[in-house]
HTML snippet that shows the backbone in 3Dmol.js (N, CA, C, O; Angstrom):
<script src="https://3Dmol.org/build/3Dmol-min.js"></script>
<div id="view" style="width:600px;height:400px;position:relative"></div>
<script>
const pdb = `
ATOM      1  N   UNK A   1     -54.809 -34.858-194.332  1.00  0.00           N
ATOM      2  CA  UNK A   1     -53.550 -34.114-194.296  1.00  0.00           C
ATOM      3  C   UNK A   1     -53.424 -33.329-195.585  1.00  0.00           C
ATOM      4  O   UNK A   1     -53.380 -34.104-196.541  1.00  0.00           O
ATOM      5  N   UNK A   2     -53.373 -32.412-195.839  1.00  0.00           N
ATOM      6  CA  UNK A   2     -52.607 -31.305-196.632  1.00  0.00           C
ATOM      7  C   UNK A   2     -51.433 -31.568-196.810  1.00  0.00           C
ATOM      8  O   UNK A   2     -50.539 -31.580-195.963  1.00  0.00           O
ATOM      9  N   UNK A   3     -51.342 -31.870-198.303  1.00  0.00           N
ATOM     10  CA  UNK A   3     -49.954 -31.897-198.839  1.00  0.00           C
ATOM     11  C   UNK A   3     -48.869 -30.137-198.638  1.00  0.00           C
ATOM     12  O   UNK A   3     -47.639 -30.115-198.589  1.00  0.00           O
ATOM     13  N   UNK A   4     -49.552 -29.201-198.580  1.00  0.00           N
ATOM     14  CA  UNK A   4     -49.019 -27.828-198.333  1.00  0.00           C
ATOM     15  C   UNK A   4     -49.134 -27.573-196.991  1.00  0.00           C
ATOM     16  O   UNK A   4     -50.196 -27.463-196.378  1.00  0.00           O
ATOM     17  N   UNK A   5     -47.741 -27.456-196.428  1.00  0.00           N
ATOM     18  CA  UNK A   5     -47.494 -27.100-195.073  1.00  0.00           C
ATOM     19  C   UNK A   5     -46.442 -26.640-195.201  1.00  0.00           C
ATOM     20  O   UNK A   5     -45.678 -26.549-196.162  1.00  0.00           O
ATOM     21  N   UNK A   6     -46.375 -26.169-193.638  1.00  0.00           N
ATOM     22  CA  UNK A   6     -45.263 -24.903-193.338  1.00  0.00           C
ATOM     23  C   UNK A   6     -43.891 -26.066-193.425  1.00  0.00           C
ATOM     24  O   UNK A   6     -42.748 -25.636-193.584  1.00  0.00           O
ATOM     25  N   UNK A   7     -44.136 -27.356-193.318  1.00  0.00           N
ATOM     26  CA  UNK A   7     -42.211 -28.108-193.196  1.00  0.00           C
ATOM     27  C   UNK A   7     -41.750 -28.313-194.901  1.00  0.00           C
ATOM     28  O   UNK A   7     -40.571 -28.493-195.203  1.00  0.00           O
ATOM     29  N   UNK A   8     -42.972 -28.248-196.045  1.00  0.00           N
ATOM     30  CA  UNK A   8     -42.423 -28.285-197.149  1.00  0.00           C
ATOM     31  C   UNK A   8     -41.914 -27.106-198.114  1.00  0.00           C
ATOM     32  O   UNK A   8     -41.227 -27.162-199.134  1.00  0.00           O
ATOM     33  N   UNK A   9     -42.571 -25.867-197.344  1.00  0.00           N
ATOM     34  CA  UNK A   9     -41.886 -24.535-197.827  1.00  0.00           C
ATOM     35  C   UNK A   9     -40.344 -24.505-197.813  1.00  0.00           C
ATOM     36  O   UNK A   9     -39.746 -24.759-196.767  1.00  0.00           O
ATOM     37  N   UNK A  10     -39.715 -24.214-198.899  1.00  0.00           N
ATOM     38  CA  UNK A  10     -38.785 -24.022-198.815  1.00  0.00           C
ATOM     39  C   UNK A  10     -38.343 -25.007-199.411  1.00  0.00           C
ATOM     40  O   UNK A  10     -37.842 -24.703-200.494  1.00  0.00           O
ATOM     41  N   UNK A  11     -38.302 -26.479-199.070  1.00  0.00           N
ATOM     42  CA  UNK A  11     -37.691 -27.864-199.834  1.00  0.00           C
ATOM     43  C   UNK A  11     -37.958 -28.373-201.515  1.00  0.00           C
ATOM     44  O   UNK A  11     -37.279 -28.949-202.366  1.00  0.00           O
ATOM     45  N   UNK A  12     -39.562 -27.715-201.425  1.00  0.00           N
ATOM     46  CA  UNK A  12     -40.260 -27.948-202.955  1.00  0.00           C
ATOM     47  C   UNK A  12     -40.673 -26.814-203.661  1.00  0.00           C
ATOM     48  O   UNK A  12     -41.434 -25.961-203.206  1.00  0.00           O
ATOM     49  N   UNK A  13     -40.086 -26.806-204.955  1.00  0.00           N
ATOM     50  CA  UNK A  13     -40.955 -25.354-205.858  1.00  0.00           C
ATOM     51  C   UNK A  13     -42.242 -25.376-205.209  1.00  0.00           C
ATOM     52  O   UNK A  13     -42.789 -26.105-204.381  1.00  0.00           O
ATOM     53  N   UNK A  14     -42.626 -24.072-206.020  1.00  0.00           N
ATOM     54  CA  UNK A  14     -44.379 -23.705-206.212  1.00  0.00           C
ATOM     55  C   UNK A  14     -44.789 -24.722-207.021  1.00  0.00           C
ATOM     56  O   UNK A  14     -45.889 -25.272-206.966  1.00  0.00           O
ATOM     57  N   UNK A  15     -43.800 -24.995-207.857  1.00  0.00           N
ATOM     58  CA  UNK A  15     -44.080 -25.724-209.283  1.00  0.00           C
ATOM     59  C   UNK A  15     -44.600 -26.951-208.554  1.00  0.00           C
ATOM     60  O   UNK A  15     -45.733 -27.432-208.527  1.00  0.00           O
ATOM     61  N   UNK A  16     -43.133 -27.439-207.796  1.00  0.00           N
ATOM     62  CA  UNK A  16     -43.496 -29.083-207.416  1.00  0.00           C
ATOM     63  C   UNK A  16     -44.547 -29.258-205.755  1.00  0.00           C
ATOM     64  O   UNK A  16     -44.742 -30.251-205.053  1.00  0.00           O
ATOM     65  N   UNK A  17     -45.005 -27.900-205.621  1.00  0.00           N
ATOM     66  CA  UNK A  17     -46.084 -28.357-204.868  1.00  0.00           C
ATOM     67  C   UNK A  17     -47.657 -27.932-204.994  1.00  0.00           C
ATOM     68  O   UNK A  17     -48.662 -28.159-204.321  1.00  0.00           O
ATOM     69  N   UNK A  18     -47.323 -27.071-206.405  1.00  0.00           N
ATOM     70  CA  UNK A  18     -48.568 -27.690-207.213  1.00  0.00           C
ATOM     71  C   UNK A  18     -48.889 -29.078-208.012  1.00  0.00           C
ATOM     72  O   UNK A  18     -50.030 -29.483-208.237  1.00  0.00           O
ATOM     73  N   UNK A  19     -47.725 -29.712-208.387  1.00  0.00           N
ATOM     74  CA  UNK A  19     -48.211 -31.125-208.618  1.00  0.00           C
ATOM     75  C   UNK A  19     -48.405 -31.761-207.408  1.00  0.00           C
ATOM     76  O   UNK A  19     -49.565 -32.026-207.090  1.00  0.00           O
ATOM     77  N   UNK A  20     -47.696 -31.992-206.833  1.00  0.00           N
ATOM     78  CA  UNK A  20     -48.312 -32.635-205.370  1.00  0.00           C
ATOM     79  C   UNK A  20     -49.543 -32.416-205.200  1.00  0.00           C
ATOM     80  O   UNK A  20     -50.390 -33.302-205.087  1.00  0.00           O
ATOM     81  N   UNK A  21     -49.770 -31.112-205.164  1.00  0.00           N
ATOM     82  CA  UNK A  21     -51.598 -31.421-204.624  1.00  0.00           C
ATOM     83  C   UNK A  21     -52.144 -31.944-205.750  1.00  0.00           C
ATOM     84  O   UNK A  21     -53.095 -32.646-205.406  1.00  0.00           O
ATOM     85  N   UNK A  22     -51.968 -31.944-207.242  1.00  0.00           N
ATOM     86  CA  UNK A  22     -52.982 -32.471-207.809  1.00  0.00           C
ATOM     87  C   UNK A  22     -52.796 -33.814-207.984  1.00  0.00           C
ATOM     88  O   UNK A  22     -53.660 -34.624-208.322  1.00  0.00           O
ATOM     89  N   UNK A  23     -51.328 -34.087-207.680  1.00  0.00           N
ATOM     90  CA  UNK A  23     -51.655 -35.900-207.768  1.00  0.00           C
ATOM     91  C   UNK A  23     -52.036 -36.248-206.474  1.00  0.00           C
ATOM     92  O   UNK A  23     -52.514 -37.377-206.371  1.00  0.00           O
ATOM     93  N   UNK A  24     -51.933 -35.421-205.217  1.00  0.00           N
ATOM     94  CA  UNK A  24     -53.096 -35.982-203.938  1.00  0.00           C
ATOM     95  C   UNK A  24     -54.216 -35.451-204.176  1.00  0.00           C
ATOM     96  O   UNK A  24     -54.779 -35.740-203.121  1.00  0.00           O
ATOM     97  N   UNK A  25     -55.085 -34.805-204.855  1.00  0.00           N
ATOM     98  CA  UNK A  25     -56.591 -34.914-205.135  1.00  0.00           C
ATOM     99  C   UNK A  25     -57.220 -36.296-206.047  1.00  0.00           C
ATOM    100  O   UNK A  25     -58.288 -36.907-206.039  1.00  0.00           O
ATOM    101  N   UNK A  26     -55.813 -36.415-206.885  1.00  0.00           N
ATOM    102  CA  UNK A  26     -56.000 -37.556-207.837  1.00  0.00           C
ATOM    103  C   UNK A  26     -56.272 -38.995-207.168  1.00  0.00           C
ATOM    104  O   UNK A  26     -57.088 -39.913-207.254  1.00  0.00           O
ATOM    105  N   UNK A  27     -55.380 -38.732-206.617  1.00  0.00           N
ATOM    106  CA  UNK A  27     -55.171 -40.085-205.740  1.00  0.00           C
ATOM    107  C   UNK A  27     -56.522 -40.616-204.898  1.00  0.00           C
ATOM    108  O   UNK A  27     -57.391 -41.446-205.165  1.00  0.00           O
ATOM    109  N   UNK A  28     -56.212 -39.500-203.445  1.00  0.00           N
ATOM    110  CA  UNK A  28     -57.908 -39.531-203.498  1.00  0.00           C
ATOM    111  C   UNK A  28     -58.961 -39.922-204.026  1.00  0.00           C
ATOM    112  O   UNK A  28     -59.452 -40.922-203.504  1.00  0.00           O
ATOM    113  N   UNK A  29     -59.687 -39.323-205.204  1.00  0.00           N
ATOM    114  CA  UNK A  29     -60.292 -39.632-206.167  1.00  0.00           C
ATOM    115  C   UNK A  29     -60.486 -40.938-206.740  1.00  0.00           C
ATOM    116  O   UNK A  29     -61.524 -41.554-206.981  1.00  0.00           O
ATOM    117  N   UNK A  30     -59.072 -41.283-206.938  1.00  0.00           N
ATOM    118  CA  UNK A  30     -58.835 -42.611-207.580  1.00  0.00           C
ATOM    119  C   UNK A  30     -59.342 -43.938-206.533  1.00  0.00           C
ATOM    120  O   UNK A  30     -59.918 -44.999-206.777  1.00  0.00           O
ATOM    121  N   UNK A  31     -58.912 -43.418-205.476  1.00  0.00           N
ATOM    122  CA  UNK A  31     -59.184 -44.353-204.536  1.00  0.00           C
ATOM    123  C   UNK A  31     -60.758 -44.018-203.346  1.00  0.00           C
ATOM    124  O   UNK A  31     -60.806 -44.320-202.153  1.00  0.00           O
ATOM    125  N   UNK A  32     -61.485 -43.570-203.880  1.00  0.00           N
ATOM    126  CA  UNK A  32     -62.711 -43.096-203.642  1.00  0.00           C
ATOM    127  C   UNK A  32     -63.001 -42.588-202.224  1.00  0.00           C
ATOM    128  O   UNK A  32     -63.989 -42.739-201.506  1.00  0.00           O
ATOM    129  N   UNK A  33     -61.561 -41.783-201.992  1.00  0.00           N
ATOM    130  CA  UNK A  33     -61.203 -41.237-199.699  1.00  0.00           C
ATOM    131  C   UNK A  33     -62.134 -39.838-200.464  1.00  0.00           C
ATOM    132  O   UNK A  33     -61.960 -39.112-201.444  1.00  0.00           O
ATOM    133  N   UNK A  34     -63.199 -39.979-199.361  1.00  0.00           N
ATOM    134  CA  UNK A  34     -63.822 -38.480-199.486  1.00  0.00           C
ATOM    135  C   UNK A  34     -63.203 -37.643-198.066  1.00  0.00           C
ATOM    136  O   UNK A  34     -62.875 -36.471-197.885  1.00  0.00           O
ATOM    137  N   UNK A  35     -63.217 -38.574-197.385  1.00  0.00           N
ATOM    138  CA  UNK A  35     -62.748 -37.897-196.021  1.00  0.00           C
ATOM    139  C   UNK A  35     -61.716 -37.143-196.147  1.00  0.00           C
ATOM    140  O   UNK A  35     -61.098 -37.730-197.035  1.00  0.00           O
ATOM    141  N   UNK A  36     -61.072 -36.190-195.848  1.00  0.00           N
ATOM    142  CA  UNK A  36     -59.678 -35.536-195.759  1.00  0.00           C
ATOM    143  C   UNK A  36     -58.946 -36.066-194.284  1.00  0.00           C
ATOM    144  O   UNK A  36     -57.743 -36.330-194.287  1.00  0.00           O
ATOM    145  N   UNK A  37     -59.552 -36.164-193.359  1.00  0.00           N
ATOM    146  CA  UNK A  37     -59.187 -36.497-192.027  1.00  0.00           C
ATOM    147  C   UNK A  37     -59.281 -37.985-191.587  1.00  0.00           C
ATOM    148  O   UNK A  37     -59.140 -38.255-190.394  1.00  0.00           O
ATOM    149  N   UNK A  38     -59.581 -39.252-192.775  1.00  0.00           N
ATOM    150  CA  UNK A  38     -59.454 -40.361-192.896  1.00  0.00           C
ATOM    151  C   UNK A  38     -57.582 -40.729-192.915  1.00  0.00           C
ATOM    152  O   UNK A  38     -56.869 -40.337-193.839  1.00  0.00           O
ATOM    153  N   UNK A  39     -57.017 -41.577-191.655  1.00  0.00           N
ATOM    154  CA  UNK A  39     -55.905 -41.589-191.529  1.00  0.00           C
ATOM    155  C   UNK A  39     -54.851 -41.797-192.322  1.00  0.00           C
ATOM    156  O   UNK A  39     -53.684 -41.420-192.207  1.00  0.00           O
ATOM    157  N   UNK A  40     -55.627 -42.728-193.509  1.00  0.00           N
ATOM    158  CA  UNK A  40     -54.880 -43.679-194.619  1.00  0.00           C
ATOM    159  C   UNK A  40     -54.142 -41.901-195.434  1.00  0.00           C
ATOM    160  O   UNK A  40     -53.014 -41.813-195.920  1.00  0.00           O
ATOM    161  N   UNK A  41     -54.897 -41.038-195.376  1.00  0.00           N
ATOM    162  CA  UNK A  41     -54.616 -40.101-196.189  1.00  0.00           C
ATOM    163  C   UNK A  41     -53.140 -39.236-196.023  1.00  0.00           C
ATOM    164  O   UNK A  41     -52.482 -38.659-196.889  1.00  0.00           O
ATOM    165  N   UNK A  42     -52.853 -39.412-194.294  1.00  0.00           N
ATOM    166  CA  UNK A  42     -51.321 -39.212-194.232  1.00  0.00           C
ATOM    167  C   UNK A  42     -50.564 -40.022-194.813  1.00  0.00           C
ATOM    168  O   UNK A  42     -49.494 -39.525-195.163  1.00  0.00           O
ATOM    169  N   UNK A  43     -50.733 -41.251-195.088  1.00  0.00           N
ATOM    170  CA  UNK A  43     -49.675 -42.413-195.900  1.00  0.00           C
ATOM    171  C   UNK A  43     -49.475 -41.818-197.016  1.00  0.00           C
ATOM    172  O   UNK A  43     -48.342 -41.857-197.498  1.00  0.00           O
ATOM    173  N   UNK A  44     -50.410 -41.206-197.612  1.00  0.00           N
ATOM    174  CA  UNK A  44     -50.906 -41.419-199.661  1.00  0.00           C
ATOM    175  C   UNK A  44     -50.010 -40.189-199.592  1.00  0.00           C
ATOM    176  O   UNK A  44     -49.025 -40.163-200.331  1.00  0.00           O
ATOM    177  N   UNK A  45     -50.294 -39.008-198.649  1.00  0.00           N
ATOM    178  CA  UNK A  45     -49.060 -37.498-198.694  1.00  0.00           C
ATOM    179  C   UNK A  45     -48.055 -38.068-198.493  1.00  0.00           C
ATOM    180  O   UNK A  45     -47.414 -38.026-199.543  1.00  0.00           O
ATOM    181  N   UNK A  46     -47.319 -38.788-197.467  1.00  0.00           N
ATOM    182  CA  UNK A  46     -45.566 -38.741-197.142  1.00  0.00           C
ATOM    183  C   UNK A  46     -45.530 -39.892-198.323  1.00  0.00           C
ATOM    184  O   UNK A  46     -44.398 -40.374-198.377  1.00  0.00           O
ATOM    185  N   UNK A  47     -46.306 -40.393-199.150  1.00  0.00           N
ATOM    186  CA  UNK A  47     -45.787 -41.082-200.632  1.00  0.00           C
ATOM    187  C   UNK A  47     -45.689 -40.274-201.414  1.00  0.00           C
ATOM    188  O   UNK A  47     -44.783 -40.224-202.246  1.00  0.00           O
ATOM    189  N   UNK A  48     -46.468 -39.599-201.315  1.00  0.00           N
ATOM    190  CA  UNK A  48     -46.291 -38.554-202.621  1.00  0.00           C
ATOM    191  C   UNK A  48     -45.148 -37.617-202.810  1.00  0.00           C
ATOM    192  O   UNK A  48     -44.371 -37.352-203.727  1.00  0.00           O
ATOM    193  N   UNK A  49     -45.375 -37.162-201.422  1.00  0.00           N
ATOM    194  CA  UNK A  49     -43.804 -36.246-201.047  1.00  0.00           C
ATOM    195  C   UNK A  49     -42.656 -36.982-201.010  1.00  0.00           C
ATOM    196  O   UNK A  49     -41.620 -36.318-201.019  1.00  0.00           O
ATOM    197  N   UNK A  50     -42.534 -38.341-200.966  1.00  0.00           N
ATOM    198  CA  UNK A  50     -41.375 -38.857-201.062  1.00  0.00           C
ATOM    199  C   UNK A  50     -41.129 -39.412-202.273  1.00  0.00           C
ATOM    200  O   UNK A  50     -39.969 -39.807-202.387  1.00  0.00           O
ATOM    201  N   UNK A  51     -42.112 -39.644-203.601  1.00  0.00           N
ATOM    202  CA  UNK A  51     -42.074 -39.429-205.104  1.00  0.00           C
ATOM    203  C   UNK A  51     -42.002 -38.146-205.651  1.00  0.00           C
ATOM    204  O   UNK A  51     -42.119 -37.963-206.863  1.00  0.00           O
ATOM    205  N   UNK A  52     -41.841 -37.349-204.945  1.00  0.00           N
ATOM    206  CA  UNK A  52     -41.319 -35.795-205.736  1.00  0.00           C
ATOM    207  C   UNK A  52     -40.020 -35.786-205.113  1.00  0.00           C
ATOM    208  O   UNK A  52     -38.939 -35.373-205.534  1.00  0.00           O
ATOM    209  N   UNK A  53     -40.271 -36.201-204.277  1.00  0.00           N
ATOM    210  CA  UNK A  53     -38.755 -36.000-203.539  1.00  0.00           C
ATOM    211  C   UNK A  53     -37.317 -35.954-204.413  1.00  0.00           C
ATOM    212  O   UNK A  53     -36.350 -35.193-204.413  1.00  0.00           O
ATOM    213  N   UNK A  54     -37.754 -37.400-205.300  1.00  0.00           N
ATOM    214  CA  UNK A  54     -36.975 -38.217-206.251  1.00  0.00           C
ATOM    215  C   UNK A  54     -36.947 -37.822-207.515  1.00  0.00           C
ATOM    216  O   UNK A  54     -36.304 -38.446-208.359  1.00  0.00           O
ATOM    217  N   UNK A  55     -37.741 -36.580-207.835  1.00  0.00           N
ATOM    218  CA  UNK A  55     -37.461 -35.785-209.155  1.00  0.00           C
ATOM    219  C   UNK A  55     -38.564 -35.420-210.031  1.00  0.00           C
ATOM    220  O   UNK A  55     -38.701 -34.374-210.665  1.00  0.00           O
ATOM    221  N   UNK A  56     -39.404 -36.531-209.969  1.00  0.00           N
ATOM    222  CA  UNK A  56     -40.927 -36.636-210.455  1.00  0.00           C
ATOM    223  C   UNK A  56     -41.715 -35.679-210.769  1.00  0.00           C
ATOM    224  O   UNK A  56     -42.371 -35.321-209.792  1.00  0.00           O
ATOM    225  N   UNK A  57     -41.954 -35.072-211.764  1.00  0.00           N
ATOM    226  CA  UNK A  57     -42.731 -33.841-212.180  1.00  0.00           C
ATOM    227  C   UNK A  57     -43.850 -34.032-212.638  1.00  0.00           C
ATOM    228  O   UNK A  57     -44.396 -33.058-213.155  1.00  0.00           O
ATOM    229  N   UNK A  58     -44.519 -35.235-212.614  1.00  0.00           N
ATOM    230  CA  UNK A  58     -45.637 -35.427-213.592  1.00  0.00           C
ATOM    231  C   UNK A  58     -46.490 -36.343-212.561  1.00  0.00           C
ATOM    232  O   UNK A  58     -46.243 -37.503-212.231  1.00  0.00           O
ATOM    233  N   UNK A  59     -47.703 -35.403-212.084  1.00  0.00           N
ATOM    234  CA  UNK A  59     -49.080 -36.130-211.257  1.00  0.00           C
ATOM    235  C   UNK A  59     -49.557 -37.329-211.532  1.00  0.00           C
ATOM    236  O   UNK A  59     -49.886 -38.121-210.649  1.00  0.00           O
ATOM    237  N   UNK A  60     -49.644 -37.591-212.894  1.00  0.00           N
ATOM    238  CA  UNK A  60     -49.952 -39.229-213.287  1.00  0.00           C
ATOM    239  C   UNK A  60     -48.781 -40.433-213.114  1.00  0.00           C
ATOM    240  O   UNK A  60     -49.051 -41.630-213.222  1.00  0.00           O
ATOM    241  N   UNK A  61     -47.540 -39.950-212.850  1.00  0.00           N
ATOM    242  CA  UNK A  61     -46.698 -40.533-212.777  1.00  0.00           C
ATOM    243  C   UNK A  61     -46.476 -40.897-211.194  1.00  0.00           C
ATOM    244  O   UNK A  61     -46.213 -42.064-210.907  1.00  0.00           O
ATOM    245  N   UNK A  62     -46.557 -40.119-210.386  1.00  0.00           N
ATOM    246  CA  UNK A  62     -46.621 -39.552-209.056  1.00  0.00           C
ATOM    247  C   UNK A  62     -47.671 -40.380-208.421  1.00  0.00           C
ATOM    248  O   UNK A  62     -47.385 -40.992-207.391  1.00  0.00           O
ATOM    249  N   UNK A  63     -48.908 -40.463-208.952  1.00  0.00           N
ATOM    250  CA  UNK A  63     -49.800 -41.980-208.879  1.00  0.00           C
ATOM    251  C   UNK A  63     -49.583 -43.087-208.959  1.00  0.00           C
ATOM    252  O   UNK A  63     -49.903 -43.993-208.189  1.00  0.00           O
ATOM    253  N   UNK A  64     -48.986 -43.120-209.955  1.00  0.00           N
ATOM    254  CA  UNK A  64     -49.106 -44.739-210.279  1.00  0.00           C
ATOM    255  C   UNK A  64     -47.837 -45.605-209.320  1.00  0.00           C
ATOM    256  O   UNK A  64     -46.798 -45.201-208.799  1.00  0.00           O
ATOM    257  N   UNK A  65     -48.321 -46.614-209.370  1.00  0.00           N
ATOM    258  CA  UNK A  65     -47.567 -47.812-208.476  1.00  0.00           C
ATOM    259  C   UNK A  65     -46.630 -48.009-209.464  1.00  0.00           C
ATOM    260  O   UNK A  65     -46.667 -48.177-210.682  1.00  0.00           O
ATOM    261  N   UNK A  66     -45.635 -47.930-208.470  1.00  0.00           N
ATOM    262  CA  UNK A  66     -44.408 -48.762-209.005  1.00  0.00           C
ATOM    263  C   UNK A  66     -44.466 -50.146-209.264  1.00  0.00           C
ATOM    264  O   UNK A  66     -45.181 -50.946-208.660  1.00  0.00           O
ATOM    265  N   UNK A  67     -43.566 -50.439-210.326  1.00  0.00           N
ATOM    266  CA  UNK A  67     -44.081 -52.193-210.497  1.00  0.00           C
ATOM    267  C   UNK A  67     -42.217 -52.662-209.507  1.00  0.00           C
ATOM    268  O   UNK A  67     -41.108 -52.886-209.993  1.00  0.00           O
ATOM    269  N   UNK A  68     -42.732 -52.628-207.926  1.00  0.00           N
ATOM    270  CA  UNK A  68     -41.942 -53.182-207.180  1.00  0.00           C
ATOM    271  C   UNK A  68     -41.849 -54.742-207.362  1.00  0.00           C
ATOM    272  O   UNK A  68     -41.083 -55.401-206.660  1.00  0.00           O
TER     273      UNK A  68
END
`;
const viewer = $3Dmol.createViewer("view");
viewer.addModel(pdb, "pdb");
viewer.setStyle({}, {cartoon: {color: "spectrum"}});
viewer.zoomTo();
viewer.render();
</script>
């Protein structure tokens, strides 16, 4: 899944959906998904988008686990 789609135009800067993609390449990465079309990878986007959602400007931050 592509974090850039036509339902987040409009809701998120340019700004905040250039961090989005780089903390979902990060993420990715981090978690060694080469696949793009591996399912887990829609979860890791509607997390991410729902940690920007909440104000979050910073990709390393946007990663990391919350200590729930």
């Amino acid at each position: 899944m592509a974090i850039y789609n036509p339902a987040t135009n409009g809701f998120f800067s340019p700004n905040e959906i250039k961090v989005m993609t780089e903390a979902y390449g990060g993420a990715l990465i981090d978690l060694c998904i080469a696949d793009r079309e591996d399912p887990i990878t829609e979860l890791i986007a509607k997390s991410i988008l729902n940690v920007t959602a909440t104000g979050e400007q910073n990709p390393l931050g946007i990663r990391k686990p919350s200590a729930a």
